[in-house]
C-alpha positions in Angstrom: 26.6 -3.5 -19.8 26.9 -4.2 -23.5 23.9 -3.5 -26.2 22.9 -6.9 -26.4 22.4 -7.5 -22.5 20.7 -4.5 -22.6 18.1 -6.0 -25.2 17.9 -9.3 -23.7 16.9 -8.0 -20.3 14.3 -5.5 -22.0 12.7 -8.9 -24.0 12.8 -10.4 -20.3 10.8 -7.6 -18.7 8.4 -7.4 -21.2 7.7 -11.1 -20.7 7.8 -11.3 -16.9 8.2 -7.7 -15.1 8.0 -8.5 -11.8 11.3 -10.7 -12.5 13.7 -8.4 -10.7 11.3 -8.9 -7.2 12.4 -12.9 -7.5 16.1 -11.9 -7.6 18.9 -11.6 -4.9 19.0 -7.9 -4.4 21.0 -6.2 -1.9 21.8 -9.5 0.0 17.8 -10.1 0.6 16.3 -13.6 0.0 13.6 -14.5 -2.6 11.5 -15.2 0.0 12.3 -12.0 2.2 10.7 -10.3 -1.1 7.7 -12.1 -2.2 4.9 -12.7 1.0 5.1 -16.2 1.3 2.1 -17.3 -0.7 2.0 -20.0 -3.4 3.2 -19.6 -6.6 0.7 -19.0 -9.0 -2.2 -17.0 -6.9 -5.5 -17.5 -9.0 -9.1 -16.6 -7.5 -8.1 -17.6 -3.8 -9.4 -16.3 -0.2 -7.6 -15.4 2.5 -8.8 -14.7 6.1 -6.4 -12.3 8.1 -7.0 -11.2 11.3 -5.5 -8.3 13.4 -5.5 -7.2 16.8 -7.7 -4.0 18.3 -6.1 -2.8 21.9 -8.9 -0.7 22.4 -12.4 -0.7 22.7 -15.1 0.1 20.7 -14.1 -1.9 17.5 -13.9 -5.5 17.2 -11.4 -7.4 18.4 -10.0 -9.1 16.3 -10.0 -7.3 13.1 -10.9 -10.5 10.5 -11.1 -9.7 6.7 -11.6 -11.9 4.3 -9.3 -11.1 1.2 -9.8 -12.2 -2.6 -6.7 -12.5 -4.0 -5.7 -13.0 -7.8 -2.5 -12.2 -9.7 -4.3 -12.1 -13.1 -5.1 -8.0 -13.2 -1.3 -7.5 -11.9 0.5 -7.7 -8.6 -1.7 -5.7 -6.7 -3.8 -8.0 -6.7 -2.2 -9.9 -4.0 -1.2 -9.5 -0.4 1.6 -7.1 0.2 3.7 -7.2 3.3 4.1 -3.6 4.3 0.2 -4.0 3.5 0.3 -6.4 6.3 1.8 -4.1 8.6 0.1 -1.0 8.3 -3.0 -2.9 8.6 -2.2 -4.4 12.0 -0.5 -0.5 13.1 -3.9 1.3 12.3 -5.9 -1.8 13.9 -4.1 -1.6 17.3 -4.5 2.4 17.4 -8.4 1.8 17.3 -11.5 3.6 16.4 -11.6 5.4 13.2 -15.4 6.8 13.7 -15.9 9.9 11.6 -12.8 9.9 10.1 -12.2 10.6 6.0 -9.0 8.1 5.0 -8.0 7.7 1.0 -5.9 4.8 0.6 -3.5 5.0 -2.6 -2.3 1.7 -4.3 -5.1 -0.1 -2.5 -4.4 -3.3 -4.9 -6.9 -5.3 -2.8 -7.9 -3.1 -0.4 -6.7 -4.4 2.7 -5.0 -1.8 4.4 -8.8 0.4 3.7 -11.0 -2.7 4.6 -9.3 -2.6 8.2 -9.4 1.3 8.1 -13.4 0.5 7.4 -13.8 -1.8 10.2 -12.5 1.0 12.2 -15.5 3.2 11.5 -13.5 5.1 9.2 -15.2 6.5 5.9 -12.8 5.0 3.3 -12.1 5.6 -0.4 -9.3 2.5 -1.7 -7.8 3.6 -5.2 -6.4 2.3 -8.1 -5.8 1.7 -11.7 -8.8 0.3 -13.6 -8.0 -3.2 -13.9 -7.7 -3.8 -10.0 -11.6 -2.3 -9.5 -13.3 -5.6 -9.2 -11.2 -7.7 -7.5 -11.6 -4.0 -4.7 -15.5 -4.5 -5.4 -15.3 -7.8 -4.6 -13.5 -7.2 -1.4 -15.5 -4.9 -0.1 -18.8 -6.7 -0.6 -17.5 -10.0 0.8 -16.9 -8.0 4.0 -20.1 -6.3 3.7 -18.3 -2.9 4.1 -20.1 -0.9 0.8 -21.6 1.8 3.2 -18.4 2.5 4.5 -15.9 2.0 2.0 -16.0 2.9 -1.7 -13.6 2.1 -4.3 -12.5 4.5 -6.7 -10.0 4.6 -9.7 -7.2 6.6 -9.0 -3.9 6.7 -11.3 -0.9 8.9 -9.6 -0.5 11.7 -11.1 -4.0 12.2 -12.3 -5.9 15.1 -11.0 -7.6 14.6 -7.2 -10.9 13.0 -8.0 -13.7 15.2 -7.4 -15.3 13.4 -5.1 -12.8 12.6 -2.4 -14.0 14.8 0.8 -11.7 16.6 3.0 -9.2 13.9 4.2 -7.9 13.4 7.7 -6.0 10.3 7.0 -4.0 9.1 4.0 -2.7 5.6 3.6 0.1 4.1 1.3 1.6 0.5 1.5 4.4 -1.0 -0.7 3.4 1.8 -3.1 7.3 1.7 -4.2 7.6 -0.9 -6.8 7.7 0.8 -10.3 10.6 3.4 -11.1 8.7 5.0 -13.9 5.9 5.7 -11.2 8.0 7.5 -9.2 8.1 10.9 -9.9 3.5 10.8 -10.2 3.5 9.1 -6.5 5.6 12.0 -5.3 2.9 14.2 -7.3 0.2 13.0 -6.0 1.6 12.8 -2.5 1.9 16.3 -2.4 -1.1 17.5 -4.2 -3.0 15.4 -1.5 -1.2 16.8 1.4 -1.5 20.6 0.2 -5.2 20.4 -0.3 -5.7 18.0 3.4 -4.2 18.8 6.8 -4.0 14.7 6.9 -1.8 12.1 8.9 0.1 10.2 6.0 1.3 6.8 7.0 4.0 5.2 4.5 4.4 1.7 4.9 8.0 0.5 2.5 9.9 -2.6 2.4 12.9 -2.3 0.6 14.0 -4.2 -2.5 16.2 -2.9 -4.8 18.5 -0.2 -5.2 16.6 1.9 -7.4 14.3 2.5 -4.0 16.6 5.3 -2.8 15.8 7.7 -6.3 12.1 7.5 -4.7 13.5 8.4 -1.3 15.7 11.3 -3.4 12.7 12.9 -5.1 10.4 12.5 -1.7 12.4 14.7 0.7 12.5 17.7 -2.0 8.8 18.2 -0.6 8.5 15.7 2.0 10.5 15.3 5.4 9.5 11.9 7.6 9.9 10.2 10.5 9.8 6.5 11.7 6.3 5.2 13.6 7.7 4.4 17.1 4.4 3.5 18.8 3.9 -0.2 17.1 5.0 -3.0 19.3 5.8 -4.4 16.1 8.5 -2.8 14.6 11.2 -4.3 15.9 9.8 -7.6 14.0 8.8 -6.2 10.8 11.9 -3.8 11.2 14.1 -7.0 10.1 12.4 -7.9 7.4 13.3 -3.9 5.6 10.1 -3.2 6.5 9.8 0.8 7.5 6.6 2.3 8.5 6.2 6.4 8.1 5.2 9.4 9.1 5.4 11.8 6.1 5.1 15.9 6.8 5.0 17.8 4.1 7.8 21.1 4.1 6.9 24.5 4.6 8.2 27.0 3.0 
């Protein structure tokens, strides 16, 4: 790649750096990468609903989700989010559980984890607080679910409790924010004997230098419990198990 390619791409990312998610990578559709929402996502509501097997929680899980592209692209639904959501929802009650979600962007995945009876703190960087604020209130979840800024590789907040679940969807996006999710992954899971579910789709190359830094502390396994994997499954969708190594 010549010096002046190099420049052009780098004026390109600067003005639109989600560009490489619109591209054909590895053989995947545009629309395989980006959920199928419209275009230009500005102060808009979605209702999504998920199914509970078991009883004791509602069935079906509905949450109503503000989403707005304007702090970023967290601020929109994910996917993988999708997924992980729908996986905890059909394994049931979360009553008296402690579950962090990290990367929250709107919340989703902890809004369902809420719903569960789970006490639920949804992170992440400051300019995604409100549109989590507003989630949380529109679902009338505040005594259950706080939102709390959280940047990877930033020390564990104070306040977090003893965790027994931690949560993570389409977290793997930005290559410089590699090596602090790895961090902070492992941090968390030396200081919480918790279940951490990983929920990826794949998109580009670069994906696998995640991967590479992840098993140096980290060994995993795919969920084979959800009825829908073999759906999600063909869309490079994975969803994890993630056990830290001993030593």
């Amino acid at each position: 790649m010549t010096v002046s390619k190099l420049l052009i791409d780098e004026q390109l990312d600067t003005i639109d750096p989600l560009r490489h998610l619109l591209q054909d990578s590895d053989g995947l559709d545009v629309a395989d990468i980006v959920p199928a929402q419209p275009p230009s996502i500005h102060n808009q509501t979605l209702d999504l609903s998920f199914v509970s097997s078991l009883n004791g929680v509602p069935n079906p899980i509905v949450i109503k989700l503000a989403v707005d592209a304007s702090p970023g692209c967290g601020g929109i639904a994910w996917p993988a989010g999708e997924v992980l959501s729908a996986y905890i929802s059909r394994r049931g009650s979360l009553q008296g559980k402690n579950v962090l979600e990290l990367g929250s962007g709107t919340g989703l995945v902890g809004l369902v984890a809420g719903t569960l009876g789970a006490h639920v703190w949804i992170t992440d960087q400051a300019p995604l607080l409100d549109i989590m604020n507003c989630n949380v209130e529109m679902n009338t979840l505040s005594e259950r679910v706080k939102v709390l800024e959280f940047n990877w590789g930033s020390p564990i907040p104070e306040s977090l409790p003893s965790l027994h679940i931690i949560l993570a969807a389409d977290c793997v996006y930005f290559e410089p924010a590699f090596p602090l999710l790895v961090q902070t992954l492992t941090e968390l899971a030396i200081a919480n004997e918790a279940e951490i579910l990983f929920c990826y789709k794949k998109r580009r190359k670069a994906d696998k230098r995640f991967f590479t830094l992840l098993k140096k502390v980290f060994t995993w396994e795919e969920v084979t419990d959800d009825p829908n994997q073999a759906i999600y499954s063909k869309e490079a969708i994975s969803l994890l198990r993630l056990m830290r190594r001993r030593k």
